[in-house]
N, C-alpha and C positions, 0 to 999 in steps of 0.2 A: 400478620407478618411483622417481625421487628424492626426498626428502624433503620435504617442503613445509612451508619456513619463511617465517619474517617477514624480512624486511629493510628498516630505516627510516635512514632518515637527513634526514629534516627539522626542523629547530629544533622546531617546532608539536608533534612524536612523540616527538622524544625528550628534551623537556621534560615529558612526562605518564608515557614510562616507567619503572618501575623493573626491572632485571635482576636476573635468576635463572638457574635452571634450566632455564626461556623467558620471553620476556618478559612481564611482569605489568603490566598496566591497571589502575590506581584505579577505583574509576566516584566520580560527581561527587554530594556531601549538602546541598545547599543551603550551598555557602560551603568544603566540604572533601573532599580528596582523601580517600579511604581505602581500604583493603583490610581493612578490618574484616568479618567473617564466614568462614562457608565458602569455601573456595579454590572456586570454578567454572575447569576445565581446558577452554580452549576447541580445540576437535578441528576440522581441515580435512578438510572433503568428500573432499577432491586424494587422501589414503590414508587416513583415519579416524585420525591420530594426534595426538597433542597440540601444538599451534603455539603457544598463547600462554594467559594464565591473566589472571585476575580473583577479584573476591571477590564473593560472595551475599550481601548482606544479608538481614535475618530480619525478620520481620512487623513487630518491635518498633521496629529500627533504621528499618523505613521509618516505622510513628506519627511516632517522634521528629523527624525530616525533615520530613514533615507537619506538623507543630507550626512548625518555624521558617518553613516555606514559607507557610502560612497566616499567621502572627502577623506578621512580617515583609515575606518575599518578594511576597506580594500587594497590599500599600501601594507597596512600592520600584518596579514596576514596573507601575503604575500612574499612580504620583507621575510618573513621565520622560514626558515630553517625547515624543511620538510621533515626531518629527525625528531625536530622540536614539536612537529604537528604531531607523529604517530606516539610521540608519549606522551602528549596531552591524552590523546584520545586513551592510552594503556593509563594512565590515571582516574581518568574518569567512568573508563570499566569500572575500577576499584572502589571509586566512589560511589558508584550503583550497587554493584557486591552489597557492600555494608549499608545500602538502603535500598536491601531485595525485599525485606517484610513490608514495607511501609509503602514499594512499590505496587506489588503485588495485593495489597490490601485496596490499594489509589484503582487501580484497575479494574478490583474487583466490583468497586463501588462506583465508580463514573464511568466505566465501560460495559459496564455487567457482565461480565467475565469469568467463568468459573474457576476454581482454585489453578487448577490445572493448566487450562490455558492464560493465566493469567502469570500463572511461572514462565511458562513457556516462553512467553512473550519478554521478561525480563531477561530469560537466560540467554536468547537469541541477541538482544540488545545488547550485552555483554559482549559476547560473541563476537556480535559484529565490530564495536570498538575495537577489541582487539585484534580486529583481523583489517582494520585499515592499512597497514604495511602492505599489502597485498595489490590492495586497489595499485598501490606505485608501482607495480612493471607497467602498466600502461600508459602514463605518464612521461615515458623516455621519445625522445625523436629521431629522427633520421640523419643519415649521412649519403647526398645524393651525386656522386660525379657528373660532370658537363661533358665527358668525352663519348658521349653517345652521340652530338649531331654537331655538323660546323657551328651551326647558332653556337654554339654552347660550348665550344672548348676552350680549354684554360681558365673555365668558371667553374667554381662548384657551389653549392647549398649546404649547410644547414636548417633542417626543418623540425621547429623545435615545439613545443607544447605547452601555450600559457592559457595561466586563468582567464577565465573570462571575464571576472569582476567582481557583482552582485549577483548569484542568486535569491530566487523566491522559491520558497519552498511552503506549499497547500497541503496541508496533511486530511488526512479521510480519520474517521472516527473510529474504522474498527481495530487500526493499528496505532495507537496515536504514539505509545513510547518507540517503538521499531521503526517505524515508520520518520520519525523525528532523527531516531539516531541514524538510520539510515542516509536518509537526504542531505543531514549533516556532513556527514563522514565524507562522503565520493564529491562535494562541491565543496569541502576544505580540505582535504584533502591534495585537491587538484590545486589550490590556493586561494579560491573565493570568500568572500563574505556572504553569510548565509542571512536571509531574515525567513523568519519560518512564522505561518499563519496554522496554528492549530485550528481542529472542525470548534464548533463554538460549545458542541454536546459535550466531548470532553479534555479539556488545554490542559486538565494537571499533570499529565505523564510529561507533556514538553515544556511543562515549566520547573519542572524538575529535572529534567536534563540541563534547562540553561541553567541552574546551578553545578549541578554537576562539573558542566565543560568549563566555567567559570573560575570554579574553585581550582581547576585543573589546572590552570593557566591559560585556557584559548582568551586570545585578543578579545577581550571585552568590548569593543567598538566595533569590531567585526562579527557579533554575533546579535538578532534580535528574536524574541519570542513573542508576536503579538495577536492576542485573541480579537482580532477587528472581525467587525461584519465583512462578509464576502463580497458586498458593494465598495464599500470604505477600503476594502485591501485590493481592488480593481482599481483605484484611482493609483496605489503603490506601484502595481507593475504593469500597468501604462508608463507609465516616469521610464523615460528612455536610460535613465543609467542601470533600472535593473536589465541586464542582458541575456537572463536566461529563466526558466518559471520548470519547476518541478513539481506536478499535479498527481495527485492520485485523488482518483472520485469519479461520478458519472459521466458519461459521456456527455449529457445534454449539459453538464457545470465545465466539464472541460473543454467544449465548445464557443463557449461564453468568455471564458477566461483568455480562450487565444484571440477571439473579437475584442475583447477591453485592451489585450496587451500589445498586439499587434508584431510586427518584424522581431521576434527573437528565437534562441535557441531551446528548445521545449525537451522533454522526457517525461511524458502523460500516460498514466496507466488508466486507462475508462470503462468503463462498463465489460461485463463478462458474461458469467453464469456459463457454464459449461457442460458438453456434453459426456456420456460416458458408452463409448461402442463397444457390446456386449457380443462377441464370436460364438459360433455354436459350439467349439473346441473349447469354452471358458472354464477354469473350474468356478463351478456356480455357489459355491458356499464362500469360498477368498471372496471373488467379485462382490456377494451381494455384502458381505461383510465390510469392504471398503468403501462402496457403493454411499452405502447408511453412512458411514463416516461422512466422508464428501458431503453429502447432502446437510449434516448436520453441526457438522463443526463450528462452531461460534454460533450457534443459531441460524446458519444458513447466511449470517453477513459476512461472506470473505468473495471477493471476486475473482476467485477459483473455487467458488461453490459448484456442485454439479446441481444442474437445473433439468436433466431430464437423461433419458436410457433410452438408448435404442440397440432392441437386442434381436439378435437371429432367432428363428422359429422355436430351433432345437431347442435354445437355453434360454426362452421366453417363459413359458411359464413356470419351471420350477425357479427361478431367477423372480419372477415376481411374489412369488411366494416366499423367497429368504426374505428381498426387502422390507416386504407389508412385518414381517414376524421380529424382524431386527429394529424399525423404527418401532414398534408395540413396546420394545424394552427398552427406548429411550426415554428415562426422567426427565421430565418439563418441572423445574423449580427454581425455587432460593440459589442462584449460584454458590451464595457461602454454604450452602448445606452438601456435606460429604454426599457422594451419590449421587450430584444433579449432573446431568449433561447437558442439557440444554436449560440455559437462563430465559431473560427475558428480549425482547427487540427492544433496539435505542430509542425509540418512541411505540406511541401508539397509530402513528400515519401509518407507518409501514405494516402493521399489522392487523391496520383497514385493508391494506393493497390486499393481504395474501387472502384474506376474504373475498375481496372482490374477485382476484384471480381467478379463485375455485368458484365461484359463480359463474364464470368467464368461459373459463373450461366444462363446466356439468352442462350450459347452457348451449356447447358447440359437439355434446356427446360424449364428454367426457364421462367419465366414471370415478367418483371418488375411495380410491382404497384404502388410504387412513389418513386421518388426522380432518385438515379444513375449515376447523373450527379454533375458537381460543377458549383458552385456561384461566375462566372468568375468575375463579375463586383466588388465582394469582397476582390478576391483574389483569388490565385492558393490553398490555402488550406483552400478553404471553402467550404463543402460539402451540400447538401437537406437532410436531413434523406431519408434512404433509407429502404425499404421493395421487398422483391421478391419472388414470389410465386412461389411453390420449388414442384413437385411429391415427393414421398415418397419414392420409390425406386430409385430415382435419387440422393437422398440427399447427401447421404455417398461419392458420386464423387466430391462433390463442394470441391472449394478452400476454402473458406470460414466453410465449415466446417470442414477440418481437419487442420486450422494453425487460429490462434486467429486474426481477422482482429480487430483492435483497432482503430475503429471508428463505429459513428451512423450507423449501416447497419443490416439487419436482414433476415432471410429467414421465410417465415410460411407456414405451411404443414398441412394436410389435414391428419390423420390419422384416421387407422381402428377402433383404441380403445385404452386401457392406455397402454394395452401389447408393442404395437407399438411405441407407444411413451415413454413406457421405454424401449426399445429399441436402438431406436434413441440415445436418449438420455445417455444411456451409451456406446454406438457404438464410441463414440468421443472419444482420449487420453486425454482431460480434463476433471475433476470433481472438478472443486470448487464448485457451488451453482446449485440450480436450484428452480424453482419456480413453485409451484402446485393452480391452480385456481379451484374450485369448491365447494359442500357441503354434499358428500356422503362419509361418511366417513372410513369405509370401503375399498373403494378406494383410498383416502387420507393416509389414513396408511397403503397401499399396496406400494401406489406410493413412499412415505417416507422410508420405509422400502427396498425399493430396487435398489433405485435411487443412485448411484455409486459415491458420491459426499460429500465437507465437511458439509453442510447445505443447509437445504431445507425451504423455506418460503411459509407457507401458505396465498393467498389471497393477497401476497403481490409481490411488484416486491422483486430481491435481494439488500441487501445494508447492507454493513460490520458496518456498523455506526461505534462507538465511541468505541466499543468493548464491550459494557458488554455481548454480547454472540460473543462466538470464533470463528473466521475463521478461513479459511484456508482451503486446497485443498486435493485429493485422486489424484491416481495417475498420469498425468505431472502436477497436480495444485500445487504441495508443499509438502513442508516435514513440519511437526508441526503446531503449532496453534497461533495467535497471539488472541489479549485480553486482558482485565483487569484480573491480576493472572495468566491467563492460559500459557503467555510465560515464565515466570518465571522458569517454567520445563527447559528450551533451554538455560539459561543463567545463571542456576545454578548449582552443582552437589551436587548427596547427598556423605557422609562420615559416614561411620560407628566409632565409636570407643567405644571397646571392652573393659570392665573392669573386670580381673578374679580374682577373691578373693579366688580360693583355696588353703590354707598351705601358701597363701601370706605374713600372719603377717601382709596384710592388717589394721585390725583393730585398732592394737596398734598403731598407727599415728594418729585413728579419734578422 
């Protein structure tokens, strides 16, 4: 396999890099490039070897950050102009535009990402930049009269909607540029200072946006990019002036995170893996065809991967027979090579787990119908999509279903009816999504209706897209909603203030 390097060639990239040995990333301090700290060697998925480098900052270097972000950056970026915010952000689309190749390449190679979704991922980021205007209807406040109770008359309210300060923003690995621009947008948006902690596997897509927004004009003291260890950036938002922490990642790292931070305002997306309820009424060739998507997509790391099927009698077996025949023609390769669909997993941990899994599963009765194994000649973290045909009352014991395996892997179940399958289906500690296949509608709005989860998709696999409808998870999937507008609740608070004009002599001043 060939090497898997970087290659950039846009103004925007190679204004931020400095050359080496490979190319070396800054990440951004409130107002300063630096590579102060520990070298961090960032390794691509594509062979496990080293592609490009940055620096760690240490617990201290981020306080100090802290300190200017707070004393500063939280004024300066409050003081602007909300007009002045949504055309930084319509700039700094522009300056991703014109460093879509060098992104897309960045992606390719520290996320292992294939060509496709790796556009994807930059066009949505675009995207969403540009559609920060949006976020602002939700941003306006109230007008409340006092002439509803004696207490209250001759008073009235304004309740209005301010920043809440510093955010912290933890990004997860398998979105790292969207995800960046995302958390960015809707907590400056709202008027906050952001400081943003990329996953450590790969920080170049968000340290390319801090140029981006940079060059754009965002308050430079108001914004921080800092690839710290996840211990090191627990000491950050503990510090009572970050006021609110924007998490995407496991439930067992997002549980850790609210114990280090303690008393603040949270929007944590956690652990998933999703169902997919298969109707006897389904058309079985759509479903299994979306089915395979879901299951496959990024390699099974998106947390609205589907994780398992549970189908009615009728549309059970020829439904297991598309999937097994749709994953057969899923390419496991070379992301950069035209025709791969599925790359490789961010490590090779995770691609111990899906092993172990299917051990896990065959050893409780399962039956493996394709894949389970890995794609030695690849590499150690390159998996088959996997499928295992699971009984129904054996389910609730897999490993696999009670801890989120984050990879292509899936079980599918032979259920009595929907009863069963909602069952199942909220038997898990996760409810982020789930996906309902059929045309009886009745059913559909049973299943919808009681399904224990943040969103349900009809006919369709899950997939958070771009946000104009809100995710986010019930109970271990998350606290709050991300979305266009809808986060804006988590990174704002409201303010009453109260004006009484009784025997005030108010008037005589107006």
């Amino acid at each position: 396999m060939r090497k898997a390097e970087l290659s950039l060639s846009s103004e925007l990239l190679k204004g931020l890099v400095r050359q080496g040995d490979v190319p070396a990333f800054p990440y951004f301090a409130a107002g300063e490039w630096s590579l102060e700290g520990e070298r961090l060697d960032v390794m691509s998925p594509i062979d496990l070897r080293v592609a490009a480098a940055t620096a760690r900052p240490s617990a201290q270097r981020g306080l100090s950050v802290l300190d200017r972000v707070y004393s500063v950056g939280r004024r300066s970026i409050r003081d602007m102009p909300g007009e002045e915010r949504v055309e930084v952000f319509e700039r700094a689309a522009d300056a991703l535009e014109g460093a879509r190749e060098d992104l897309v390449n960045i992606l390719i190679i520290n996320a292992g990402k294939t060509r496709r979704a790796a556009e994807g991922e930059v066009d949505a980021s675009v995207e969403r930049l540009r559609l920060a205007k949006l976020d602002v209807r939700r941003i306006y406040g109230d007008y409340v009269p006092g002439d509803w109770s004696h207490e209250t008359l001759e008073t009235e309210a304004i309740v209005k909607r301010e920043p809440l300060g510093v955010v912290a923003a933890i990004l997860p690995f398998n979105y790292p540029l969207f995800d960046a621009v995302n958390k960015v947008v809707y907590s400056a948006v709202a008027g906050n200072a952001v400081m943003v902690k990329p996953a450590e596997a790969d920080p170049l897509p968000a340290l390319a946006l801090a140029k981006a927004l940079v060059d754009s004009g965002f308050p430079p003291e108001a914004l921080a990019v800092l690839p710290m260890r996840g211990r090191d950036f627990g000491e950050v938002i503990a510090d009572r002036r970050v006021a609110a922490v924007s998490f995407t990642g496991s439930t067992e790292t997002g549980l850790q995170v609210m114990r280090e931070a303690g008393v603040k305002q949270y929007v944590m997306e956690l652990g998933g893996g999703d169902p997919a309820i298969v109707l006897s009424d389904a058309n079985v060739k759509e479903t299994a065809s979306k089915i395979v998507t879901g299951i496959t997509s990024y390699s099974g790391q998106r947390c609205d991967s589907i994780k398992y099927v549970l189908a009615e009698p009728e549309a059970y077996d020829e439904l297991k027979e598309e999937i097994v025949e749709g994953l057969s023609k899923v390419k496991v390769g070379d992301p950069r090579d035209e025709g791969t669909h599925m790359g490789p997993l961010i490590d090779v941990k995770t691609a111990d787990e899906v092993i172990e899994a299917t051990k896990d599963a065959v050893s409780k009765g399962g039956r493996v119908l394709h894949g389970g194994e890995k794609v030695e000649e690849l590499g150690p973290n390159y998996i088959k999509p996997t499928l295992i045909e699971v009984d129904a009352l054996r389910l609730p014991e897999l490993y696999m279903y009670n801890k989120e395996v984050f990879a292509s892997i899936a079980a599918i179940v032979k259920v009595r009816d929907l009863d069963e399958a909602i069952a199942l289906a909220n038997g898990r500690r996760y409810g982020l999504d789930a996906a309902l296949f059929g045309s009886d509608l009745s059913k559909i709005r049973r299943a919808a209706r009681q399904l224990e989860v943040g969103a349900v998709y009809i006919n369709d696999y899950p997939k958070h897209g771009i946000g104009y409808y809100p995710f986010g998870g019930m109970k271990d999937s998350g606290i709050g909603r991300e979305g266009i507008g809808y986060t804006i609740d988590f990174v704002a608070a409201y303010k009453s203030i109260v004006y009484n004009y009784k025997g005030r002599g108010v008037w005589d001043y107006l």
